[in-house]
N, C-alpha and C positions, 0 to 999 in steps of 0.2 A: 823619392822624387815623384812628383805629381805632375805631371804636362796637360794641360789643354790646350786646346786650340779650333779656333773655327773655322770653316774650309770658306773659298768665295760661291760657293752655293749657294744660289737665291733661295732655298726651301730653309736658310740656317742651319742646317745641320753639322753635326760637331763629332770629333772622336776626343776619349780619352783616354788616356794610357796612365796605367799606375803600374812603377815599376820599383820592386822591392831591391834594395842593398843589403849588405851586411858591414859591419865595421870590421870584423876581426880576417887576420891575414889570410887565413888557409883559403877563403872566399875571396879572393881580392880580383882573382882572375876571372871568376862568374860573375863578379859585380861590376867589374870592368865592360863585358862583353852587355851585359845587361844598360849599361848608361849607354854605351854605341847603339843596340836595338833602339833604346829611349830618343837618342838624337837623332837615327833615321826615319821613324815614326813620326817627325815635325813634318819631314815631305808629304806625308800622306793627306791626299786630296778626299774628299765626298766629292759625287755626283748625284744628285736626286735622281732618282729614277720613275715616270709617271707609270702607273701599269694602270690600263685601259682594262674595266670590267667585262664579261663577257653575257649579254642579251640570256638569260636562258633560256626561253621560248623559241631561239633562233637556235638555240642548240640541241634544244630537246627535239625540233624537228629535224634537223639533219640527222640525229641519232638514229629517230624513227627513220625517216628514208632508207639509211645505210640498213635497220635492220629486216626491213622492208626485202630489200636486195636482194640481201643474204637469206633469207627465205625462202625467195623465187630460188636461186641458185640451188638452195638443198632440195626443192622439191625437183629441179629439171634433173639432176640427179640422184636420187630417189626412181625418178621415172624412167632413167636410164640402165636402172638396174644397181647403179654404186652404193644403196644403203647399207648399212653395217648388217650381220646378223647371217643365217643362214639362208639361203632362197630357199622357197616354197617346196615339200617336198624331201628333204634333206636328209638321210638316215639317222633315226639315234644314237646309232654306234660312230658316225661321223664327230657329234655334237659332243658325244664321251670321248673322244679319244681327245678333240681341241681341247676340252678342259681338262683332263688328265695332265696333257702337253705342257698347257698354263702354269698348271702347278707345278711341274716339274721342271719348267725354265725360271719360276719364284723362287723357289728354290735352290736350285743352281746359281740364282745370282746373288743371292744372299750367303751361301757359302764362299765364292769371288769377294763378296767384301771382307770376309771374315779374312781369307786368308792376305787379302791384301794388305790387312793389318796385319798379319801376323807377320807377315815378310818385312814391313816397314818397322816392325819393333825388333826383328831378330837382325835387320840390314842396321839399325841404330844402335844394336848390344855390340853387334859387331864391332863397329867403329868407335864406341866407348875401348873396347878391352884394347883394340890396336894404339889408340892414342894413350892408354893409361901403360904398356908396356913402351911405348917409346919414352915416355916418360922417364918411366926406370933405367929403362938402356942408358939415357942421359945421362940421368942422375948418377947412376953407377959409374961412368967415365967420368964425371968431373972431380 
């Protein structure tokens, strides 16, 4: 079955729907349900939809402004003391012990994923062997 059909869209636009059957029985029920999608798809309307282009000179300037901005913003703090990194001054053994730190929270959290897989496969062998002995329980009483 082949449908088309043209919506009252003044741009003409159209859908079309091809919907495959089969002849033989064991399918009768999926090609049944398949010609119902087929005959509710006649409802189906288009809208044209106009999408208005955007200036880009209008946009590359607002870009520049915002990043303009955000500039000033990072240098007032910057100036305020907020930059990243160590202040002026700052022991080496401080700077060794953060990276040490770093590494050992990389670390630590990389082990966290490992075992949370592990737990997620040993909580799913789990639940395999529970569901495969009820099984049997079953089977055995019937």
């Amino acid at each position: 079955l082949h449908s088309s059909f043209q919506s009252d869209c003044k741009a003409g636009c159209f859908t079309c729907v091809v919907i495959n059957v089969a002849s033989e029985p064991e399918h009768a029920e999926e090609t049944a349900c398949s010609l119902q999608f087929g005959e509710r798809m006649t409802a189906v309307r288009n809208v044209a939809t106009l999408v208005a282009g955007t200036d880009v000179g209008q946009e590359r300037a607002r870009v520049a402004a915002l990043v303009e901005t955000l500039r000033s913003k990072l240098r007032n703090l910057e100036g305020a003391g907020a930059a990243g990194g160590f202040v002026e001054g700052a022991r080496s053994t401080e700077r060794a012990l953060l990276t040490e730190n770093m590494e050992k929270h990389r670390v630590a959290r990389q082990r966290c994923e490992l075992l949370s897989v592990e737990v997620a496969e040993a909580v799913s062998g789990s639940e395999r062997r529970a569901n495969l002995e009820k099984r049997a329980a079953e089977a055995h009483f019937h």
